[in-house]
N, CA, C and O atoms as a printed pandas DataFrame, in Angstrom:
     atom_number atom_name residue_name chain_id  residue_number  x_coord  y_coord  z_coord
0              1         N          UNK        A               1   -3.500   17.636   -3.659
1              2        CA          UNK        A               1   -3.692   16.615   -2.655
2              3         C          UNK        A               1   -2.667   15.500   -2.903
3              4         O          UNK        A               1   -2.349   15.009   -3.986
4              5         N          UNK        A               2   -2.255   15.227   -1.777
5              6        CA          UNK        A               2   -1.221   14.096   -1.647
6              7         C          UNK        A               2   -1.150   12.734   -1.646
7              8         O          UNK        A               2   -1.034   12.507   -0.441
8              9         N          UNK        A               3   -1.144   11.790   -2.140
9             10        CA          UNK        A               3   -1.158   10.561   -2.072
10            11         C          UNK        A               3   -0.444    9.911   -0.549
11            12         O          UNK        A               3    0.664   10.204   -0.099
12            13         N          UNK        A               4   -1.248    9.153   -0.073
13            14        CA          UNK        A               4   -0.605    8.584    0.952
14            15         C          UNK        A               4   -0.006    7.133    1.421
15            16         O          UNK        A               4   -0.831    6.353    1.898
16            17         N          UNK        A               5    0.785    6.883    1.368
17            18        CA          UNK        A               5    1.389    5.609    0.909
18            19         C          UNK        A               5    0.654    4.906    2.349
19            20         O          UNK        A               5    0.570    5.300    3.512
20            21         N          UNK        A               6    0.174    3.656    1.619
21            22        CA          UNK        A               6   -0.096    2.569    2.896
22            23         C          UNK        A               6    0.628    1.732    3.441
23            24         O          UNK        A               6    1.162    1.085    2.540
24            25         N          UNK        A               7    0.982    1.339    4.520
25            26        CA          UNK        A               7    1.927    0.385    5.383
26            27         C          UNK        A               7    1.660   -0.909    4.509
27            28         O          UNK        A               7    0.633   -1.327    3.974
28            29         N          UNK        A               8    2.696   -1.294    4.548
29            30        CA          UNK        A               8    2.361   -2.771    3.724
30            31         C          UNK        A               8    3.713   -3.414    4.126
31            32         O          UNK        A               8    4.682   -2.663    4.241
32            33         N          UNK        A               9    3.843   -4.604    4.325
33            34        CA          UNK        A               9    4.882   -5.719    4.822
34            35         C          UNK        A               9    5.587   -5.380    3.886
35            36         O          UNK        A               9    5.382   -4.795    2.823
36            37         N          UNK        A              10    6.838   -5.998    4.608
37            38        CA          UNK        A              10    8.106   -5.754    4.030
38            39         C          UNK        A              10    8.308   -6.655    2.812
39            40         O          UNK        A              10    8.686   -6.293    1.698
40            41         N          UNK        A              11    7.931   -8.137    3.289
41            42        CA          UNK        A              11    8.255   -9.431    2.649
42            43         C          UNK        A              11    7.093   -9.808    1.752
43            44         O          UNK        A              11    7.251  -10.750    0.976
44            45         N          UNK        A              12    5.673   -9.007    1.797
45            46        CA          UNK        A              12    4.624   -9.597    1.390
46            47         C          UNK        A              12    4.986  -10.050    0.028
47            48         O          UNK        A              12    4.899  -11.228   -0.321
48            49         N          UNK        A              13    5.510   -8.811   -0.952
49            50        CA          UNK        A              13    5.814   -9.479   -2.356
50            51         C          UNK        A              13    6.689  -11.285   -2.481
51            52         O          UNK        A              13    6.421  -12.397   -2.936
52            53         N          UNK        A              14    7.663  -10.686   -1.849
53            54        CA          UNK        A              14    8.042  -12.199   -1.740
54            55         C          UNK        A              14    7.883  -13.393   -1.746
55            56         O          UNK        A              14    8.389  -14.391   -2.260
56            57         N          UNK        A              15    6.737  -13.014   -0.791
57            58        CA          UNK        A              15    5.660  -14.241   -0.345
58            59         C          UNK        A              15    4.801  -14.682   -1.644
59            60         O          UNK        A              15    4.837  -15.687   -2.354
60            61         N          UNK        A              16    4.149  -13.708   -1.655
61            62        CA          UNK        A              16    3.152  -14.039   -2.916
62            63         C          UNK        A              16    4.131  -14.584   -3.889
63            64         O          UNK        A              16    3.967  -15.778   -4.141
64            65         N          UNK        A              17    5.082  -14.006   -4.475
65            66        CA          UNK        A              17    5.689  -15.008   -5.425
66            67         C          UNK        A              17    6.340  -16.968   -5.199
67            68         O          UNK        A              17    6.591  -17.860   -6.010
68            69         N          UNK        A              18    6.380  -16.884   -3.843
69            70        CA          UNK        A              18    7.221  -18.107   -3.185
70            71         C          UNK        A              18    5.902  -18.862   -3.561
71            72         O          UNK        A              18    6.050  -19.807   -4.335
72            73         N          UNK        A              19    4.316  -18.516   -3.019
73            74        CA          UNK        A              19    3.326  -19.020   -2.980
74            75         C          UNK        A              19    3.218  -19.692   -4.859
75            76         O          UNK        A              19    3.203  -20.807   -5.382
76            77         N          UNK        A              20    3.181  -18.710   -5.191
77            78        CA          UNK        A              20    2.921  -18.897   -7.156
78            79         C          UNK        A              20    3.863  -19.925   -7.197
79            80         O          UNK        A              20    3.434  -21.002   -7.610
80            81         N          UNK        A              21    5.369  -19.853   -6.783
81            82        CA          UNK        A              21    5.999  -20.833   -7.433
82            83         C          UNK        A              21    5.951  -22.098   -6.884
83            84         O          UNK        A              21    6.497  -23.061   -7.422
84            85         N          UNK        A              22    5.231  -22.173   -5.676
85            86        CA          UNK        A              22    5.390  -23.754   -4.774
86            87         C          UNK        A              22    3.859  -23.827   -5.285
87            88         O          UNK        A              22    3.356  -24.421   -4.331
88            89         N          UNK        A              23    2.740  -23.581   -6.249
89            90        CA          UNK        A              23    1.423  -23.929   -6.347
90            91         C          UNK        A              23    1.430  -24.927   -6.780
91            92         O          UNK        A              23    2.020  -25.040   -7.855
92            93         N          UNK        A              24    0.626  -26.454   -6.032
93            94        CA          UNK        A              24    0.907  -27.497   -6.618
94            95         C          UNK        A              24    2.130  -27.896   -7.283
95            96         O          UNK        A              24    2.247  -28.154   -8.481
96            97         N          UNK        A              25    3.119  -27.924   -6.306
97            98        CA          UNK        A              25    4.612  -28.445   -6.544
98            99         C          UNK        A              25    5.301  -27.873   -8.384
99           100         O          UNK        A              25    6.222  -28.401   -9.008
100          101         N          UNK        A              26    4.434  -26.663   -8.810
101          102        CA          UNK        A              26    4.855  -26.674  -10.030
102          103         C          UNK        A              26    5.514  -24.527  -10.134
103          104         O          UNK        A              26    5.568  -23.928   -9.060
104          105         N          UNK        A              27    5.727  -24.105  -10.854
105          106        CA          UNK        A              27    6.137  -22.873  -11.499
106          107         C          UNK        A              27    5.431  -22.614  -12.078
107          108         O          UNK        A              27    5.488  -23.004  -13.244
108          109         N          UNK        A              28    4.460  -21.901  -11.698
109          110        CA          UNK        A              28    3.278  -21.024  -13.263
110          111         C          UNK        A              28    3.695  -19.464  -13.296
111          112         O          UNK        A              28    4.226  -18.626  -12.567
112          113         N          UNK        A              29    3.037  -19.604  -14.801
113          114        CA          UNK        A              29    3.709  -17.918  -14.929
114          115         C          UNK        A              29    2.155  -17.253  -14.389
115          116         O          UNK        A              29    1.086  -17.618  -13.901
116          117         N          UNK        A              30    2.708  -16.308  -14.748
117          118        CA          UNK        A              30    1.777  -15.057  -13.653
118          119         C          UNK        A              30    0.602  -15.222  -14.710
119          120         O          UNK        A              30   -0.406  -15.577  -14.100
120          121         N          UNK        A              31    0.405  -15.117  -15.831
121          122        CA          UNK        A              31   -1.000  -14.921  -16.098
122          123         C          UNK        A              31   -1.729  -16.592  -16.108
123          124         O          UNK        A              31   -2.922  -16.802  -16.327
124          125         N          UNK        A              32   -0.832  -17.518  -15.856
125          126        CA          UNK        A              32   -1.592  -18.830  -15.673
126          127         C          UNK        A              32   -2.355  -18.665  -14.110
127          128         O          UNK        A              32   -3.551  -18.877  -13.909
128          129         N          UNK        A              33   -1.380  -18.249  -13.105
129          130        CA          UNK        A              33   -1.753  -18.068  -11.643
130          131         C          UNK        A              33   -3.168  -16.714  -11.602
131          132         O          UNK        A              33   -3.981  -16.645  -10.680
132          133         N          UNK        A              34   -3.159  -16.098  -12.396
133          134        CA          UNK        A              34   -4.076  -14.922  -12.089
134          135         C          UNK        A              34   -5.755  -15.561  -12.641
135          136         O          UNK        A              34   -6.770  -15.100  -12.118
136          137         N          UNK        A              35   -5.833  -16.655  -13.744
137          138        CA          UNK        A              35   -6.426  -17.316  -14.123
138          139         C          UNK        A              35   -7.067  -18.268  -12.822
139          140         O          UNK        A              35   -8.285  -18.145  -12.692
140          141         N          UNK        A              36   -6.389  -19.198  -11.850
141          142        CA          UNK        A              36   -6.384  -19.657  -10.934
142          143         C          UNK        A              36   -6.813  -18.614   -9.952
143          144         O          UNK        A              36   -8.007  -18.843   -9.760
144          145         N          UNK        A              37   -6.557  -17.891   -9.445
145          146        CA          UNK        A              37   -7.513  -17.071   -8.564
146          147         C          UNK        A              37   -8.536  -15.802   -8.978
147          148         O          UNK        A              37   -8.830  -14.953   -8.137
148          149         N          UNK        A              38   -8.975  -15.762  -10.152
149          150        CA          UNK        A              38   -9.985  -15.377  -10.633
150          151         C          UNK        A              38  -11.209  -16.407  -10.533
151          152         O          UNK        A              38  -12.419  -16.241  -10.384
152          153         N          UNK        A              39  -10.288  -17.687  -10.695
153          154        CA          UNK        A              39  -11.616  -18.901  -10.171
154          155         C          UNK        A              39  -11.987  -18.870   -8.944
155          156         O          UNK        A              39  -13.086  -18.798   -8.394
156          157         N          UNK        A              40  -10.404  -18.964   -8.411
157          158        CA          UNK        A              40  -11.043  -18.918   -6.867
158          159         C          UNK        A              40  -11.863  -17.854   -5.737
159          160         O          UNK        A              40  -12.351  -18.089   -4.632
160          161         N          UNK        A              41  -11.755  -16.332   -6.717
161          162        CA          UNK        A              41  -12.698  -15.402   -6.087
162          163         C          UNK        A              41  -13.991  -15.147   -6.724
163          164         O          UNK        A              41  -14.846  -14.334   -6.372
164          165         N          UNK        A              42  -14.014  -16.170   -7.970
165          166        CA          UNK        A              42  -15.644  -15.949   -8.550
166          167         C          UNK        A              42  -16.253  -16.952   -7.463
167          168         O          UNK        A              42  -17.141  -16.451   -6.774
168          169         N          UNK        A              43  -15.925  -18.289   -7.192
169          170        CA          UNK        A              43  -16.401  -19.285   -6.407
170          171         C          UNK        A              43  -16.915  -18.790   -5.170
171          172         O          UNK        A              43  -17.963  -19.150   -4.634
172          173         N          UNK        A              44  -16.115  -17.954   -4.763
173          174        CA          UNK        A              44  -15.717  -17.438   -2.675
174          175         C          UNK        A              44  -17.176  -16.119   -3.166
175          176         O          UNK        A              44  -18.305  -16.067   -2.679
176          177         N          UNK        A              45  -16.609  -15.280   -4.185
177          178        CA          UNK        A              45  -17.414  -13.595   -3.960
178          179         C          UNK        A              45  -17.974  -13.468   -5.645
179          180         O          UNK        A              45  -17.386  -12.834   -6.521
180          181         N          UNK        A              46  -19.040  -14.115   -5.789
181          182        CA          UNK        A              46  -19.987  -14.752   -6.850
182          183         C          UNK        A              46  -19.990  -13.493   -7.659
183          184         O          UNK        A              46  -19.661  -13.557   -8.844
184          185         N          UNK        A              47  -20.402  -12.131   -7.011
185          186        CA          UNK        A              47  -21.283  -10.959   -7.734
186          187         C          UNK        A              47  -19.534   -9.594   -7.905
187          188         O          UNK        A              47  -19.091   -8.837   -8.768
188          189         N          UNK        A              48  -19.238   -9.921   -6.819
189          190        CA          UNK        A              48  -17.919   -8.720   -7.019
190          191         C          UNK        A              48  -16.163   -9.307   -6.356
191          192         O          UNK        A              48  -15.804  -10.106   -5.491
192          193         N          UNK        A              49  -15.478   -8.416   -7.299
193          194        CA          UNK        A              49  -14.570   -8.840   -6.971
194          195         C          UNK        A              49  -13.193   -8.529   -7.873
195          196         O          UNK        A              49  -13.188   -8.775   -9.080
196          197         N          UNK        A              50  -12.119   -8.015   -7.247
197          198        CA          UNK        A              50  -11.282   -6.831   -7.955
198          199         C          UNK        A              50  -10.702   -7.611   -9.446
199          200         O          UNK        A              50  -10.600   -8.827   -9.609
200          201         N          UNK        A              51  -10.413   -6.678  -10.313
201          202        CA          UNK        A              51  -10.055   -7.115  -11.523
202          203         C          UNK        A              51   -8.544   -7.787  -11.462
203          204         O          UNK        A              51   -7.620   -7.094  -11.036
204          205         N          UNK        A              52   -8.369   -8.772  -11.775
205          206        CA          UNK        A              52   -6.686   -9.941  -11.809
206          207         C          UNK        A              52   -6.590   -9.601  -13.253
207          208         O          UNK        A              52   -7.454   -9.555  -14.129
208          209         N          UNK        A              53   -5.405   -9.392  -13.267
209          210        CA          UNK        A              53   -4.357  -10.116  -14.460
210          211         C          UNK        A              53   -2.713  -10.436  -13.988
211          212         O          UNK        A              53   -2.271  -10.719  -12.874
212          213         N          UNK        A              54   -2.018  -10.272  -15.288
213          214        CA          UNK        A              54   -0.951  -10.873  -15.222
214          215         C          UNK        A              54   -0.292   -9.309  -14.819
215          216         O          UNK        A              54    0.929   -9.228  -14.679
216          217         N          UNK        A              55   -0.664   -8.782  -14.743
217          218        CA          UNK        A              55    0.155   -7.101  -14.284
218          219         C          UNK        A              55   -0.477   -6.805  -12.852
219          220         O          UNK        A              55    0.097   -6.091  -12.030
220          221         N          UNK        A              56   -1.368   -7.247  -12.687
221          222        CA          UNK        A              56   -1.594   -7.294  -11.237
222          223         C          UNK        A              56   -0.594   -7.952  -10.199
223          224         O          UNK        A              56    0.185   -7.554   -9.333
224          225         N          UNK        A              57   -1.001   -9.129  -10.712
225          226        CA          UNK        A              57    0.160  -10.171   -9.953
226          227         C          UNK        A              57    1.298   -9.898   -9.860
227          228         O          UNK        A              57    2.048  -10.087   -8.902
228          229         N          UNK        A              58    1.617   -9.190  -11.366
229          230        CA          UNK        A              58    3.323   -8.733  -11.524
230          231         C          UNK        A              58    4.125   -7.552  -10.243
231          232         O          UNK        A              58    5.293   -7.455   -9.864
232          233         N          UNK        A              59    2.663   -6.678   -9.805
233          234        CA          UNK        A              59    2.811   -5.498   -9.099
234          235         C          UNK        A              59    2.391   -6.053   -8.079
235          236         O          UNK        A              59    3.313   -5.710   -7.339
236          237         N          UNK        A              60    1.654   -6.711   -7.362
237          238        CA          UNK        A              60    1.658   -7.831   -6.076
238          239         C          UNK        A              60    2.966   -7.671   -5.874
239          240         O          UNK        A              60    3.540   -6.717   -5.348
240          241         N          UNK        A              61    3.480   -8.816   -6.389
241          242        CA          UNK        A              61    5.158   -9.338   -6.560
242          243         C          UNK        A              61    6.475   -8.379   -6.017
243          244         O          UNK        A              61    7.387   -8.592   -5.218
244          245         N          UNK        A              62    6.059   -7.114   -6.948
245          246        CA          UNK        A              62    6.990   -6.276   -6.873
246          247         C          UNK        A              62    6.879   -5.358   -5.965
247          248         O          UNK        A              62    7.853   -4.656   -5.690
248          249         N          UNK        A              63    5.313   -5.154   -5.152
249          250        CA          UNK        A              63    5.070   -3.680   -4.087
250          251         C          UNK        A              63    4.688   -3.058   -4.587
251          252         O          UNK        A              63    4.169   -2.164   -3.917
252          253         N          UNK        A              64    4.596   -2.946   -5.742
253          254        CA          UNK        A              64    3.811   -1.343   -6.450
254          255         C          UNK        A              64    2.776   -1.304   -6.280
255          256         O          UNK        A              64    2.312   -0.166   -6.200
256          257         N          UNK        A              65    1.798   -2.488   -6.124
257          258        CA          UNK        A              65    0.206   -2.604   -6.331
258          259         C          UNK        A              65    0.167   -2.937   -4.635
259          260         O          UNK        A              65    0.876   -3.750   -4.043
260          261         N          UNK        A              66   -0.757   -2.159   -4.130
261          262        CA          UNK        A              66   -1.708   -2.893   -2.556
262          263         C          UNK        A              66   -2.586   -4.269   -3.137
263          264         O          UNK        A              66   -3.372   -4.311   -4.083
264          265         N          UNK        A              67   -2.295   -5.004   -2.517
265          266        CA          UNK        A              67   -3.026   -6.649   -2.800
266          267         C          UNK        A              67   -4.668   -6.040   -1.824
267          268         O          UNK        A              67   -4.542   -5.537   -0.707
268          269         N          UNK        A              68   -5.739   -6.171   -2.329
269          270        CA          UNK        A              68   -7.096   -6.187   -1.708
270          271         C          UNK        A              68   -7.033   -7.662   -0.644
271          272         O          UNK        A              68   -6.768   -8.861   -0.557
272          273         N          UNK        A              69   -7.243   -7.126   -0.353
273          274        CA          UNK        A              69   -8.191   -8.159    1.092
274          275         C          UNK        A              69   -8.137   -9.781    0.300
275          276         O          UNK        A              69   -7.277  -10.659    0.235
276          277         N          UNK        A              70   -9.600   -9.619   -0.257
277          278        CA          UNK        A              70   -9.856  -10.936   -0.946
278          279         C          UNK        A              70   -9.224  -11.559   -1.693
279          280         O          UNK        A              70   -9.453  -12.749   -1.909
280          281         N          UNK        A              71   -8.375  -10.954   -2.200
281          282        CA          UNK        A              71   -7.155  -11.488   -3.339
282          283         C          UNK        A              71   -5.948  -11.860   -2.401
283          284         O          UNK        A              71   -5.094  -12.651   -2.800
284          285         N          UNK        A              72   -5.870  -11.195   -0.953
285          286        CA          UNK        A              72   -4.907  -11.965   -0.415
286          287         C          UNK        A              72   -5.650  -13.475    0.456
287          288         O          UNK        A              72   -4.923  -14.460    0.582
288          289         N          UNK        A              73   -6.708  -13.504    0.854
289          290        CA          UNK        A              73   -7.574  -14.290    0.756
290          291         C          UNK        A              73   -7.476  -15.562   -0.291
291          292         O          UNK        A              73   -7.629  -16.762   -0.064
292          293         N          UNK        A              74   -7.214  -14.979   -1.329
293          294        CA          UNK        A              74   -7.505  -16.328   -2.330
294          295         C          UNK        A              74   -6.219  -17.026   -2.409
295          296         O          UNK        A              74   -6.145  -18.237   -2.618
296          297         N          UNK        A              75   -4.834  -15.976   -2.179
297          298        CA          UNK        A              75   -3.693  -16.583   -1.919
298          299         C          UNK        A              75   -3.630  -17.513   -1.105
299          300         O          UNK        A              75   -3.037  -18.565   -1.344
300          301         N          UNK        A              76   -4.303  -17.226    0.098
301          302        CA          UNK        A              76   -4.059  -17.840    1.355
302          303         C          UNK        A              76   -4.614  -19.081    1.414
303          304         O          UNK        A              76   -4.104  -20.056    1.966
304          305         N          UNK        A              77   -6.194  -19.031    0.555
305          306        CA          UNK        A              77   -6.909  -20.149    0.268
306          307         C          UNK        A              77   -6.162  -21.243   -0.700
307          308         O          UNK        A              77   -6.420  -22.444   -0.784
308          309         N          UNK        A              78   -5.396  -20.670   -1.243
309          310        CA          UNK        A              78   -5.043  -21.859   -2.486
310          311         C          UNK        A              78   -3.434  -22.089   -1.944
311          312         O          UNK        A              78   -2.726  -22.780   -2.676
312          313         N          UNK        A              79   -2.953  -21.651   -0.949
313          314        CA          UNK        A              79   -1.569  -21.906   -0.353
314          315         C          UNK        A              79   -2.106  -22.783    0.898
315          316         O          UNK        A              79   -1.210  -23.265    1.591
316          317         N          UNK        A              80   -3.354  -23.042    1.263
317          318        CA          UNK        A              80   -3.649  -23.535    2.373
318          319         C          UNK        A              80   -2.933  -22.914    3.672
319          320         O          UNK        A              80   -2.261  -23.562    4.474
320          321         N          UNK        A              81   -3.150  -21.810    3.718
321          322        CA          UNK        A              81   -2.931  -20.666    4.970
322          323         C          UNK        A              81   -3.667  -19.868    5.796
323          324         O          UNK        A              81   -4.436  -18.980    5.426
324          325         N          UNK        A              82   -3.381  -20.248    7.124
325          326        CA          UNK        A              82   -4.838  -19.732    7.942
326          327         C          UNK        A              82   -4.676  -17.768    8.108
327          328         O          UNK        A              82   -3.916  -17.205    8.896
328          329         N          UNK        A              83   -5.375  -17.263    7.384
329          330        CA          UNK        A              83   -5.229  -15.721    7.867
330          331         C          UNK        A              83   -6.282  -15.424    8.875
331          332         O          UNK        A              83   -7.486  -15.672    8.811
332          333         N          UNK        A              84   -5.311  -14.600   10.216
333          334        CA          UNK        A              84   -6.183  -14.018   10.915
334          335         C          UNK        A              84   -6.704  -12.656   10.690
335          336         O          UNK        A              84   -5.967  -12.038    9.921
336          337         N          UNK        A              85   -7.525  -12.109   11.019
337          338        CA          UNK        A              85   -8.549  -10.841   10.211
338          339         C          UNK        A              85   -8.446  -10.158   12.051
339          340         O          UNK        A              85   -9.015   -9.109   12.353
């Protein structure tokens, strides 16, 4: 059985990194930022909610990893960005 690659934006990695580096006018490294939205999806989704680290984020960044829903969610929340669903 075949793996099937999912459509995913061209620029999304990009983004997510532009976001990390403009967070509060400062540069955090990836496992400071993954720290920061582990808060922000325990707060939002109390009981569940996909596992963050600093290799997550790293593969965000790069395209290798599909970003979940809520984790692009928490981006959006802490970039102050309206996502439409």
């Amino acid at each position: 059985m075949s793996k099937v690659r999912s459509r995913r934006p061209k620029f999304l990695g990009s983004k997510l990194k532009s976001i990390r580096d403009r967070y509060k006018g400062s540069s955090l490294i990836q496992e400071d930022f993954a720290s920061i939205i582990k808060q922000c999806l325990k707060a939002e989704f109390a009981e569940s909610y996909p596992e963050i680290s600093r290799e997550y984020i790293s593969g965000y960044e790069r395209g290798t990893r599909t970003v979940p829903p809520v984790v692009l969610l928490a981006y959006a929340h802490l970039a102050n960005i309206f996502v439409e669903v």
